[in-house]
PQR file with spaces between the fields and no chain letter, atoms N, CA, C, O and H, PARSE charges and radii, in Angstrom:
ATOM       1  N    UNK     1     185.659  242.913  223.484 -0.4000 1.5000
ATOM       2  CA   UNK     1     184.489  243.620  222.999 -0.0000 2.0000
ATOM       3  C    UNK     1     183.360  242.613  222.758  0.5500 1.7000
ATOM       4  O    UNK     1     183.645  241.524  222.261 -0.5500 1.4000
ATOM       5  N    UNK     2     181.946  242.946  223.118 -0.4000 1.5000
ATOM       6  CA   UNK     2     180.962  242.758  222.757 -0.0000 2.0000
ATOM       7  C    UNK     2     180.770  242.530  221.748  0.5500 1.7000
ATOM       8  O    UNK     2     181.199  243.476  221.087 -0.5500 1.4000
ATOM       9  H    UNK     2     181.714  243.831  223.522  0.4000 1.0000
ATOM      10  N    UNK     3     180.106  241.365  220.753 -0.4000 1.5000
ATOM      11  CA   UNK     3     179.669  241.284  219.543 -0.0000 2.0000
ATOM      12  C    UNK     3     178.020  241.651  219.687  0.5500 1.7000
ATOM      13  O    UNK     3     177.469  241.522  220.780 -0.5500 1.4000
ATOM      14  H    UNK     3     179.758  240.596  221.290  0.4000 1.0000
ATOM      15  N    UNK     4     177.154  242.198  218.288 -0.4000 1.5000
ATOM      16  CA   UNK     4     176.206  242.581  218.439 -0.0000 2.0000
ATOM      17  C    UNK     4     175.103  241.373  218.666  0.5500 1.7000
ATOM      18  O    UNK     4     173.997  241.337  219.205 -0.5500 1.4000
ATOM      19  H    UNK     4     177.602  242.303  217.400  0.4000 1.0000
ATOM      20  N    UNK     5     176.000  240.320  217.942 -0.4000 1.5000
ATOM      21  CA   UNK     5     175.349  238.677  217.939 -0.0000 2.0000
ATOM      22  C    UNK     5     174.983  237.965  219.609  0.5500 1.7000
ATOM      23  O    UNK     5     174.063  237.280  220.057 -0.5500 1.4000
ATOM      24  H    UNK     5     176.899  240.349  217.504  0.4000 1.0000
ATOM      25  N    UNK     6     176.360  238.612  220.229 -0.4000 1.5000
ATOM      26  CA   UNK     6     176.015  238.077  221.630 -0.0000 2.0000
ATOM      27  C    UNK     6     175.094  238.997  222.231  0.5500 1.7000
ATOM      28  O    UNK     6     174.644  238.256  223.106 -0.5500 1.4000
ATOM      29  H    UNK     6     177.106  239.168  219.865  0.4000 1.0000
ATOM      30  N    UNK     7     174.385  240.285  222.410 -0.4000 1.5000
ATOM      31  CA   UNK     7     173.484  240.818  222.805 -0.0000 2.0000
ATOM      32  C    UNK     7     172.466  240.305  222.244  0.5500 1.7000
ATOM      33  O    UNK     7     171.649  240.130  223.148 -0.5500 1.4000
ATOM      34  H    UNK     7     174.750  240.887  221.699  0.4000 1.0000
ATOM      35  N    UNK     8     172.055  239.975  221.314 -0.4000 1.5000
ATOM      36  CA   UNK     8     170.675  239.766  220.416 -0.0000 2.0000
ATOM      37  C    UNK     8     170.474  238.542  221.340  0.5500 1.7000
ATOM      38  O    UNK     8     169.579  238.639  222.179 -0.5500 1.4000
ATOM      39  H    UNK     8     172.718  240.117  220.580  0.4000 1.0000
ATOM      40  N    UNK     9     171.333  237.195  221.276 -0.4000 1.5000
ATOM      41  CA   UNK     9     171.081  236.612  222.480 -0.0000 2.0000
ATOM      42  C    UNK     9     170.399  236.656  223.796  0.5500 1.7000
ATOM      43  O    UNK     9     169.533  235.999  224.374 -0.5500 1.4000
ATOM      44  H    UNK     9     172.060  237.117  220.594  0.4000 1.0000
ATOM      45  N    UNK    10     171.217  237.809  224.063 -0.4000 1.5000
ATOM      46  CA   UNK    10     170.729  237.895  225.551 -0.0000 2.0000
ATOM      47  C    UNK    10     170.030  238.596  225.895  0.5500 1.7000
ATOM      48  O    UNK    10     170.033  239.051  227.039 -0.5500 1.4000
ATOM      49  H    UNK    10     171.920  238.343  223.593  0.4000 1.0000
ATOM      50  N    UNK    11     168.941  238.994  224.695 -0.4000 1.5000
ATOM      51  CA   UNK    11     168.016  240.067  224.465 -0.0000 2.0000
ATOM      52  C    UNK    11     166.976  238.629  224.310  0.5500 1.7000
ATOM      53  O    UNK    11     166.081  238.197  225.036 -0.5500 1.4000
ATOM      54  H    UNK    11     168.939  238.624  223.766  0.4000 1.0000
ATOM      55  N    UNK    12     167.355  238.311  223.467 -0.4000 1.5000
ATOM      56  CA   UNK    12     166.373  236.473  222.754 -0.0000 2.0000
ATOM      57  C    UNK    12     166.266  235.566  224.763  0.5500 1.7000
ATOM      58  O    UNK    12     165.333  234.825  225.074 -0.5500 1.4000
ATOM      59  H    UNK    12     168.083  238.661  222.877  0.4000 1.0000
ATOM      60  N    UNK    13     166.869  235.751  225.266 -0.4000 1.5000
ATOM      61  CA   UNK    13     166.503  234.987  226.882 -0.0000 2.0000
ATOM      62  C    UNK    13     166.303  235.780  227.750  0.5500 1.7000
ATOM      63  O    UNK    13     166.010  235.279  228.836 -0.5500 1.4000
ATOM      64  H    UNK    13     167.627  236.352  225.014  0.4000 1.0000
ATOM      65  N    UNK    14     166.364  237.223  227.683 -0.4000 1.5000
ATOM      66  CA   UNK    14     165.680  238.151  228.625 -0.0000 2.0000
ATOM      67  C    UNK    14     164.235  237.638  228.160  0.5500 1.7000
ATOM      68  O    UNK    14     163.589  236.819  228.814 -0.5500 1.4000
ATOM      69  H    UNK    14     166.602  237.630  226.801  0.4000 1.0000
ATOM      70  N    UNK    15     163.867  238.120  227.145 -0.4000 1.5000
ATOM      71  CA   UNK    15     162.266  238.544  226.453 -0.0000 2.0000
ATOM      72  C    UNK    15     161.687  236.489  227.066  0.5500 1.7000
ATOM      73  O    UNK    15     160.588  236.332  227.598 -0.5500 1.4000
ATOM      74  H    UNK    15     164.392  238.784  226.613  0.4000 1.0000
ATOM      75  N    UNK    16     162.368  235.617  226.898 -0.4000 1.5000
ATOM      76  CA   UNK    16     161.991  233.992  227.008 -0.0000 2.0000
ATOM      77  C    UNK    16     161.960  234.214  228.770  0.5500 1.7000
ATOM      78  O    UNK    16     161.206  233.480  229.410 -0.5500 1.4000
ATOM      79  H    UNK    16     163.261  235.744  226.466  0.4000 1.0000
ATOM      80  N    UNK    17     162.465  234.833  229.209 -0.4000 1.5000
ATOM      81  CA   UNK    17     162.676  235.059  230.506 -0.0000 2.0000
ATOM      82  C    UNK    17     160.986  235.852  231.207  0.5500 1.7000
ATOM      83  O    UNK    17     160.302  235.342  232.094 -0.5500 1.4000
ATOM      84  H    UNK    17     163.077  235.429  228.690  0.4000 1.0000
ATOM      85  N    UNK    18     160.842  236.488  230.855 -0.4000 1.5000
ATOM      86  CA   UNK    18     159.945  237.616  230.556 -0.0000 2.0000
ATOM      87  C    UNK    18     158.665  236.899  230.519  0.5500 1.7000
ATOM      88  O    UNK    18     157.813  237.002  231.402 -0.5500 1.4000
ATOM      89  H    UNK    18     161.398  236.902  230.134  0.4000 1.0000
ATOM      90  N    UNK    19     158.545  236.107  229.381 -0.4000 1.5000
ATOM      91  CA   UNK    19     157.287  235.487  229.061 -0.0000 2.0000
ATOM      92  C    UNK    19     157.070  234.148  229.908  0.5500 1.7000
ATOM      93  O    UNK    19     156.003  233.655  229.545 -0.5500 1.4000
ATOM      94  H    UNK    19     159.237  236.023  228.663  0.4000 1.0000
ATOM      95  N    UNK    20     157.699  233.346  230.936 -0.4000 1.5000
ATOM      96  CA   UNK    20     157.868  232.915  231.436 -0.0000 2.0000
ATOM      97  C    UNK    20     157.473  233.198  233.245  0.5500 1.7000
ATOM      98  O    UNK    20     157.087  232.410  234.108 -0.5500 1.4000
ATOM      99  H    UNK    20     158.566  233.747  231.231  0.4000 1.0000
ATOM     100  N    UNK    21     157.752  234.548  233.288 -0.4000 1.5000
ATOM     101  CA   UNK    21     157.008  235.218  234.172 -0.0000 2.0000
ATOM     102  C    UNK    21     155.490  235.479  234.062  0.5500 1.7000
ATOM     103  O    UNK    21     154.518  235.431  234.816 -0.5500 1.4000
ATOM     104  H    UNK    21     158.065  235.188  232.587  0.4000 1.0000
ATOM     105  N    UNK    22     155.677  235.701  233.099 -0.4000 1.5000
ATOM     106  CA   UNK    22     154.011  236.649  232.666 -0.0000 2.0000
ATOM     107  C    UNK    22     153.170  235.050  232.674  0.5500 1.7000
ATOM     108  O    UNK    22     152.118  234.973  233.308 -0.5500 1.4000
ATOM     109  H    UNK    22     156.466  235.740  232.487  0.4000 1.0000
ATOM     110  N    UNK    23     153.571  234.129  232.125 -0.4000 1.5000
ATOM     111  CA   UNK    23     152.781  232.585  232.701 -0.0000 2.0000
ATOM     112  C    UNK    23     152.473  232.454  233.696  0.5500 1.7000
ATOM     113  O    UNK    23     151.432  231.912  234.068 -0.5500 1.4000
ATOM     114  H    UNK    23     154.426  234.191  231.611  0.4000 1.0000
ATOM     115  N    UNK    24     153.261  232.893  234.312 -0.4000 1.5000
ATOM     116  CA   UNK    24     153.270  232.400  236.240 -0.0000 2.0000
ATOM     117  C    UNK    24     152.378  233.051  236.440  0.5500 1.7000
ATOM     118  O    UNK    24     151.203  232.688  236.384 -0.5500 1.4000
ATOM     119  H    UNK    24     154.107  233.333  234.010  0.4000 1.0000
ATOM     120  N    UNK    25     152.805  234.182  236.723 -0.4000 1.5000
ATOM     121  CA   UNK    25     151.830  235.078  236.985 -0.0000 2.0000
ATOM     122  C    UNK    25     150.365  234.790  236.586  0.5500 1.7000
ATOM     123  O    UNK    25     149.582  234.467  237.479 -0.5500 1.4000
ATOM     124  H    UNK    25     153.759  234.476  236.769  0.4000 1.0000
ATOM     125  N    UNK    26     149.947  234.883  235.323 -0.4000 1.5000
ATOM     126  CA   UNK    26     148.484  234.710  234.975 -0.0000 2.0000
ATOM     127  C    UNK    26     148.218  233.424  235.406  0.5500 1.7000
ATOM     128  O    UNK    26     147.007  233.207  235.436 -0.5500 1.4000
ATOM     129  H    UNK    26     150.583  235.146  234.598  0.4000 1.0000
ATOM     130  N    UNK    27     148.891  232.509  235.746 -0.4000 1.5000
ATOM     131  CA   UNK    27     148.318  231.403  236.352 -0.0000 2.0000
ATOM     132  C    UNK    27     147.918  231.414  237.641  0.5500 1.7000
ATOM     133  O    UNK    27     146.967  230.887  238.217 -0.5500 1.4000
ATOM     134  H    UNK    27     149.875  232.685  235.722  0.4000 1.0000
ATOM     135  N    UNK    28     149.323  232.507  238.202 -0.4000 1.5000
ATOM     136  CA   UNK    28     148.400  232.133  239.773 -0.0000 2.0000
ATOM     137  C    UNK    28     149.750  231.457  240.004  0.5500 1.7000
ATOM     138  O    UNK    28     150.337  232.094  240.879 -0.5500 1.4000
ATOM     139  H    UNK    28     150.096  232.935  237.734  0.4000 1.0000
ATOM     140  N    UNK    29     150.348  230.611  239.653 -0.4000 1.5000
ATOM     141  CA   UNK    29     151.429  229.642  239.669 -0.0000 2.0000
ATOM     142  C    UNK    29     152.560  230.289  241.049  0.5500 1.7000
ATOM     143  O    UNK    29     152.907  229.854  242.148 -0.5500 1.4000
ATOM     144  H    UNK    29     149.871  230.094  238.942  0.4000 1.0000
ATOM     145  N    UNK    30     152.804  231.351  240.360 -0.4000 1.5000
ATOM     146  CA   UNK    30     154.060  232.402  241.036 -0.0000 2.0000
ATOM     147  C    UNK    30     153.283  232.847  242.609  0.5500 1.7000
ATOM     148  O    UNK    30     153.730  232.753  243.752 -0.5500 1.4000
ATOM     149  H    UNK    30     152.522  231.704  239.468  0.4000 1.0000
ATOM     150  N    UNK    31     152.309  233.219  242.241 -0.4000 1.5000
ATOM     151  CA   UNK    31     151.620  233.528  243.614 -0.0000 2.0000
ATOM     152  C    UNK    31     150.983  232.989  245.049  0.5500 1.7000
ATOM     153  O    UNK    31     150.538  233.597  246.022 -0.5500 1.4000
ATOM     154  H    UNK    31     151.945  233.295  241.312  0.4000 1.0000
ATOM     155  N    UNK    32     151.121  231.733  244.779 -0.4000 1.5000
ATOM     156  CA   UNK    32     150.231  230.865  245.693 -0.0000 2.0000
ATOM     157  C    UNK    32     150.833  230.617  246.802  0.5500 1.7000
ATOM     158  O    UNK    32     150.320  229.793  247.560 -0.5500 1.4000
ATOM     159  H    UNK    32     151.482  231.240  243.988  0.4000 1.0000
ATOM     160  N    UNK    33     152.589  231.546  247.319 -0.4000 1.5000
ATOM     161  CA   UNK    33     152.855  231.641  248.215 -0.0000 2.0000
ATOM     162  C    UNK    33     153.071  233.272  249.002  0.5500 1.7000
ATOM     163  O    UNK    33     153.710  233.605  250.000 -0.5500 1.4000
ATOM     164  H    UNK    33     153.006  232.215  246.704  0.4000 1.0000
ATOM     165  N    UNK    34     152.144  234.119  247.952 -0.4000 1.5000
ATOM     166  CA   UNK    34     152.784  235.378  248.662 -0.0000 2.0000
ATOM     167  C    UNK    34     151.397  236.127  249.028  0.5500 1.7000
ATOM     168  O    UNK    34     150.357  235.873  248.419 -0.5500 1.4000
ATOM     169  H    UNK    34     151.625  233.848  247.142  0.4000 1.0000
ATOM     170  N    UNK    35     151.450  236.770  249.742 -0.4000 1.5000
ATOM     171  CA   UNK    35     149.881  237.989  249.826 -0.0000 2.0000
ATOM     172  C    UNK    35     150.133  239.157  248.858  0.5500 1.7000
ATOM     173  O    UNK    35     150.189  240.295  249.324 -0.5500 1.4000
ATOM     174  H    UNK    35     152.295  236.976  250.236  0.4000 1.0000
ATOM     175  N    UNK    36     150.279  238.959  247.615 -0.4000 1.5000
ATOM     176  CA   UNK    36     150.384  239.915  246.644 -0.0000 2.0000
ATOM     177  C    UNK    36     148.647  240.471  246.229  0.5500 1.7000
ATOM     178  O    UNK    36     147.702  239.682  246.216 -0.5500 1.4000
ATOM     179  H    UNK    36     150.233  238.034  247.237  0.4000 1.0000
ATOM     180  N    UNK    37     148.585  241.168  246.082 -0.4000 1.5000
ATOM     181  CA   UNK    37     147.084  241.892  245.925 -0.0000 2.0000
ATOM     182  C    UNK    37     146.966  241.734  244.650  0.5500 1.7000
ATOM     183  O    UNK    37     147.904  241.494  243.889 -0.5500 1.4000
ATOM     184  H    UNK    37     149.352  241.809  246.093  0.4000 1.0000
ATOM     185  N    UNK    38     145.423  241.902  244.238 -0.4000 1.5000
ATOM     186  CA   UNK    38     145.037  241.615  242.543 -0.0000 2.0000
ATOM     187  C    UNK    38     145.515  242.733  241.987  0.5500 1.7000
ATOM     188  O    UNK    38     145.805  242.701  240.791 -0.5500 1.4000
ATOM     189  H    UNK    38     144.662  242.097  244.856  0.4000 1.0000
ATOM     190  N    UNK    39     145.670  243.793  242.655 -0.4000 1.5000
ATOM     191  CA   UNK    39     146.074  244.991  241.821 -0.0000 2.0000
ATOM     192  C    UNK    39     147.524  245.112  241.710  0.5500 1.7000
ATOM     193  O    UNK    39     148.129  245.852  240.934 -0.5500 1.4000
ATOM     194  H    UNK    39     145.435  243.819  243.627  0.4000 1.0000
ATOM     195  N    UNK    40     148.019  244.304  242.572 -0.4000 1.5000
ATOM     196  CA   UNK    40     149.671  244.525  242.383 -0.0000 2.0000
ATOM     197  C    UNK    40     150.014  243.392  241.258  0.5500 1.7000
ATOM     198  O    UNK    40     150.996  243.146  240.557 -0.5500 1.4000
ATOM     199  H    UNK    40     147.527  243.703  243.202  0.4000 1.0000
ATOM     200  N    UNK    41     148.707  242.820  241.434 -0.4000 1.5000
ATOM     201  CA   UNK    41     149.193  241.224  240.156 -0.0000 2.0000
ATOM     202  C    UNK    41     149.382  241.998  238.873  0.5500 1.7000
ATOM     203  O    UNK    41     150.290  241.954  238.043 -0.5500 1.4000
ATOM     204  H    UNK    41     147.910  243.020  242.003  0.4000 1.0000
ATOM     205  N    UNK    42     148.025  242.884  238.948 -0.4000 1.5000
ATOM     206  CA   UNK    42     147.658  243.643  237.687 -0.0000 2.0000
ATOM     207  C    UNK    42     148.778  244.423  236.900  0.5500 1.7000
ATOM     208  O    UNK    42     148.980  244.260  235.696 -0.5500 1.4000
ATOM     209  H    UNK    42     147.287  242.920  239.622  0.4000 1.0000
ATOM     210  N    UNK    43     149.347  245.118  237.547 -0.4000 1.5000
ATOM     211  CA   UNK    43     150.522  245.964  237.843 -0.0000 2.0000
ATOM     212  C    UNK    43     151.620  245.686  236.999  0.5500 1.7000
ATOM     213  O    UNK    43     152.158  246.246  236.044 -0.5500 1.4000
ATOM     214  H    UNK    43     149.183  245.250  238.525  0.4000 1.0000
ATOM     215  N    UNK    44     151.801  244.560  237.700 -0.4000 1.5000
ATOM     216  CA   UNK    44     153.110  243.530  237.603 -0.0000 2.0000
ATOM     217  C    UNK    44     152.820  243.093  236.053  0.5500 1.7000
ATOM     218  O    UNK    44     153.630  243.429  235.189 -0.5500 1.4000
ATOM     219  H    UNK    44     151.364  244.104  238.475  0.4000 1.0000
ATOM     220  N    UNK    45     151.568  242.283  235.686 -0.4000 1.5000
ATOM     221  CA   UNK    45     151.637  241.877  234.443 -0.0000 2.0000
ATOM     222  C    UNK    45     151.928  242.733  233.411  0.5500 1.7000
ATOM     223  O    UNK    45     152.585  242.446  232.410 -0.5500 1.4000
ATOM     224  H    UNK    45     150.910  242.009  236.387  0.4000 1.0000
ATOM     225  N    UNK    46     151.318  244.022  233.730 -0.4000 1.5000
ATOM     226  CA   UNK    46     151.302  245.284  232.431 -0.0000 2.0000
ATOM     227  C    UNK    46     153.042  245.339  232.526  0.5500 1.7000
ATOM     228  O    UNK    46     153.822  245.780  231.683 -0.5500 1.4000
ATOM     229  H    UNK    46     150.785  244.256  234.543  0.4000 1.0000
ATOM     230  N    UNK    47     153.195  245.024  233.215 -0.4000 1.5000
ATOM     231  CA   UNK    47     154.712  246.220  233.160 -0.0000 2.0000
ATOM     232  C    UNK    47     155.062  245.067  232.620  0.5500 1.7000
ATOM     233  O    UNK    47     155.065  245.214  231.398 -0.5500 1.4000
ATOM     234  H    UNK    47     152.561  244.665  233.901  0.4000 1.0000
ATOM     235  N    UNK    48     155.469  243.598  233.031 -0.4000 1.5000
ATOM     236  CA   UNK    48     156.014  242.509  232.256 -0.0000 2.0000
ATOM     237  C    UNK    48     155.675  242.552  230.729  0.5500 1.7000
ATOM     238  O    UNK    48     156.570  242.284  229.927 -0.5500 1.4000
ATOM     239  H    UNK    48     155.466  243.478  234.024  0.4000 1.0000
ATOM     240  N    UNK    49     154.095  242.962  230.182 -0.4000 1.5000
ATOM     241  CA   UNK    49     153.862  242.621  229.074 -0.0000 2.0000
ATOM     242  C    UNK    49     154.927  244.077  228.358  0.5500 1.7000
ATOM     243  O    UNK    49     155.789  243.985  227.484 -0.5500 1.4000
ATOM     244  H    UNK    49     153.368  243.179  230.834  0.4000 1.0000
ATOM     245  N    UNK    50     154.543  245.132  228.985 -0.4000 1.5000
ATOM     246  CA   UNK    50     155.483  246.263  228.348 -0.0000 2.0000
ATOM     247  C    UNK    50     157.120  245.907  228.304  0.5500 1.7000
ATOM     248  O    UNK    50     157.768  246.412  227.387 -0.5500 1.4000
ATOM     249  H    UNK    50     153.843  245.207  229.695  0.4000 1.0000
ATOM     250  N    UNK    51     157.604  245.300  228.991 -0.4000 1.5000
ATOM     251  CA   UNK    51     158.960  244.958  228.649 -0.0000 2.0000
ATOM     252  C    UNK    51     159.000  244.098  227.693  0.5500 1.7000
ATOM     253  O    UNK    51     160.038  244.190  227.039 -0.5500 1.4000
ATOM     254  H    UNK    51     157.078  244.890  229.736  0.4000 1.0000
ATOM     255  N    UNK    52     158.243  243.248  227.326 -0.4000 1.5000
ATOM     256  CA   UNK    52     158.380  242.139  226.255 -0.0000 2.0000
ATOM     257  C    UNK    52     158.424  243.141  225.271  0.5500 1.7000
ATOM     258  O    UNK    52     159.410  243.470  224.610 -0.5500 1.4000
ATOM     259  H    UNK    52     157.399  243.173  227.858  0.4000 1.0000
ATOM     260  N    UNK    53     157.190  243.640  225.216 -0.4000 1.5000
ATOM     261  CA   UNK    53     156.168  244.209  223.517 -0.0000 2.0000
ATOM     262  C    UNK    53     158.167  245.525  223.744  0.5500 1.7000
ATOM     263  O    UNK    53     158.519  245.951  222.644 -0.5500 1.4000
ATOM     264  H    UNK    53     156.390  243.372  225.752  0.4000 1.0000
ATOM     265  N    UNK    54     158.983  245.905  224.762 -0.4000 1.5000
ATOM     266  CA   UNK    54     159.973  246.580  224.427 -0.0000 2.0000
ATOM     267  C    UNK    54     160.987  245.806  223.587  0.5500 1.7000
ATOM     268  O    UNK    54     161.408  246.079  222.463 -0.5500 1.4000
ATOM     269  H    UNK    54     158.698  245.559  225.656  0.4000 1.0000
ATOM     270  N    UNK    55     161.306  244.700  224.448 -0.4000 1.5000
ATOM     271  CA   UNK    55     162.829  243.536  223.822 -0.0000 2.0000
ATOM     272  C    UNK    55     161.907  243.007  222.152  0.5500 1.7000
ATOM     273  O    UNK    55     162.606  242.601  221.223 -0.5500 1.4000
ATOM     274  H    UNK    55     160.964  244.479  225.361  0.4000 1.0000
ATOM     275  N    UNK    56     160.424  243.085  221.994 -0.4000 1.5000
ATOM     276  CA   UNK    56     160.103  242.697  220.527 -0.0000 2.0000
ATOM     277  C    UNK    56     160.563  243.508  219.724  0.5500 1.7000
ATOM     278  O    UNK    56     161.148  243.230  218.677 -0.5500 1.4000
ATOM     279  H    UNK    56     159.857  243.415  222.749  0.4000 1.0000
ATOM     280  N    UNK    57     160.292  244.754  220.227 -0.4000 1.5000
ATOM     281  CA   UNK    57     160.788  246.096  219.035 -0.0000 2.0000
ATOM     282  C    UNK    57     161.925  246.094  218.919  0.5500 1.7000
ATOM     283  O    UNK    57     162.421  246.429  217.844 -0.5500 1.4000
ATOM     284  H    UNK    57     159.816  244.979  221.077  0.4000 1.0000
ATOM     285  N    UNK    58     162.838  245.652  220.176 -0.4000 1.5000
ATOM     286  CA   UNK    58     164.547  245.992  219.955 -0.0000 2.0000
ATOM     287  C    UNK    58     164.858  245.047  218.871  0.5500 1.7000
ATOM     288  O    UNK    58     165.452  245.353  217.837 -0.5500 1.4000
ATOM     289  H    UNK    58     162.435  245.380  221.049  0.4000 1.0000
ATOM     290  N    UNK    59     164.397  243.828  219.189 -0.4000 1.5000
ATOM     291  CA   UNK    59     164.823  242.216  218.267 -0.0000 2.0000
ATOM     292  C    UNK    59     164.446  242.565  216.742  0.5500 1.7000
ATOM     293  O    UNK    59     165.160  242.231  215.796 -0.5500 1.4000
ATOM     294  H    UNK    59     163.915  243.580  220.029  0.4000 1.0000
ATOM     295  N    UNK    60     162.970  243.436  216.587 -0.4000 1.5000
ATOM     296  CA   UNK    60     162.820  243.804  215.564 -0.0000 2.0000
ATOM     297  C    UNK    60     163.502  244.688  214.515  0.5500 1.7000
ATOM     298  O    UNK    60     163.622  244.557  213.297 -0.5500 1.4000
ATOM     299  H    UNK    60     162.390  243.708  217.355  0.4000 1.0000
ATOM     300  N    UNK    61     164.045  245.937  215.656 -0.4000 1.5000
ATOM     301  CA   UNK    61     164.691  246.928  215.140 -0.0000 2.0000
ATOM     302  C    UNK    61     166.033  246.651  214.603  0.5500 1.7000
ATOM     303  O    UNK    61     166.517  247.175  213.599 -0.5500 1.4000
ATOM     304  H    UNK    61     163.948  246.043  216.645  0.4000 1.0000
ATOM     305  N    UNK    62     166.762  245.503  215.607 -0.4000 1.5000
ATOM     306  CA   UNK    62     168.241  245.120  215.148 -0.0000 2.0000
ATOM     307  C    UNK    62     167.793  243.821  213.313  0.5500 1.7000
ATOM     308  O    UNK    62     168.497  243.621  212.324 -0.5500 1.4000
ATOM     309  H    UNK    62     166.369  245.078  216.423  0.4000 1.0000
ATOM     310  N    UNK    63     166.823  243.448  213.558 -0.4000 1.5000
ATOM     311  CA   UNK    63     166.518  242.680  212.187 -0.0000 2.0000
ATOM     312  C    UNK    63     166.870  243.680  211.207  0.5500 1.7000
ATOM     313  O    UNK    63     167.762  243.745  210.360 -0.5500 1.4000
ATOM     314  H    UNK    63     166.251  243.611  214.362  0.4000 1.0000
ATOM     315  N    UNK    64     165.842  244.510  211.584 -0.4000 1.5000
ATOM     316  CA   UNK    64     165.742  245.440  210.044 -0.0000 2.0000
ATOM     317  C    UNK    64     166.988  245.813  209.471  0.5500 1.7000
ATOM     318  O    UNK    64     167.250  245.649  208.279 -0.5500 1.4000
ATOM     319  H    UNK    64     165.118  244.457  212.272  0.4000 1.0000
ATOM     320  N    UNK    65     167.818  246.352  210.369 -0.4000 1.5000
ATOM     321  CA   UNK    65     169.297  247.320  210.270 -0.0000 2.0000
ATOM     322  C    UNK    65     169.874  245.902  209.671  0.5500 1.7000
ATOM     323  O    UNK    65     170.322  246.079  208.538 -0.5500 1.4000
ATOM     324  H    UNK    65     167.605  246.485  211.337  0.4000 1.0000
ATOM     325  N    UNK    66     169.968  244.747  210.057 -0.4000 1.5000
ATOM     326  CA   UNK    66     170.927  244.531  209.914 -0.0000 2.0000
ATOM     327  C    UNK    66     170.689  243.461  208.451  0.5500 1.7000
ATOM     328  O    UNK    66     171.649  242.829  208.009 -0.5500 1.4000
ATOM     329  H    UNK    66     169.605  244.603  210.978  0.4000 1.0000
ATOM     330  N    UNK    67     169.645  243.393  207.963 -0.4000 1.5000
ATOM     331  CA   UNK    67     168.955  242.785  206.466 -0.0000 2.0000
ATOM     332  C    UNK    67     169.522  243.619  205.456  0.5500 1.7000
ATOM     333  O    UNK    67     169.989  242.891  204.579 -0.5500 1.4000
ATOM     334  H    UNK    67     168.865  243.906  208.322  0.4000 1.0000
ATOM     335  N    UNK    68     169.595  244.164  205.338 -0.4000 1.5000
ATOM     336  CA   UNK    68     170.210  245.517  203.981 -0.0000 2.0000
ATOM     337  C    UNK    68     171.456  245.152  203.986  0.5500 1.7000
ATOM     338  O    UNK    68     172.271  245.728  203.267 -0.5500 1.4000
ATOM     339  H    UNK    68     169.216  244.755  206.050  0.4000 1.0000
């Protein structure tokens, strides 16, 4: 079985994972070998930033529950 400790983990290097992209990306870094369009850049970042601002609330939500 799963401990809840080892998900929070791998919730803690998804989201490090995540933001790591979203660098690239706004740099340009990730792109300078593909014909990706500004609007697909655009795209791409929102949805990256929405998965973070998601794994923040989860990281947040398991804090709260588990402080009491």
């Amino acid at each position: 079985m799963v401990a809840i400790n080892d998900l929070v983990e791998d919730w803690i290097q998804i989201r490090s994972t995540l933001q790591r992209q979203l660098k690239m990306l706004q740099s340009g870094e990730a792109l300078s070998q593909s014909d990706i369009s500004e609007n697909e850049k655009k795209a791409t970042t929102a949805r990256i930033k929405g998965c973070i601002e998601e794994m923040n609330a989860l990281l947040k939500e398991y804090a709260r529950a588990h402080q009491a």
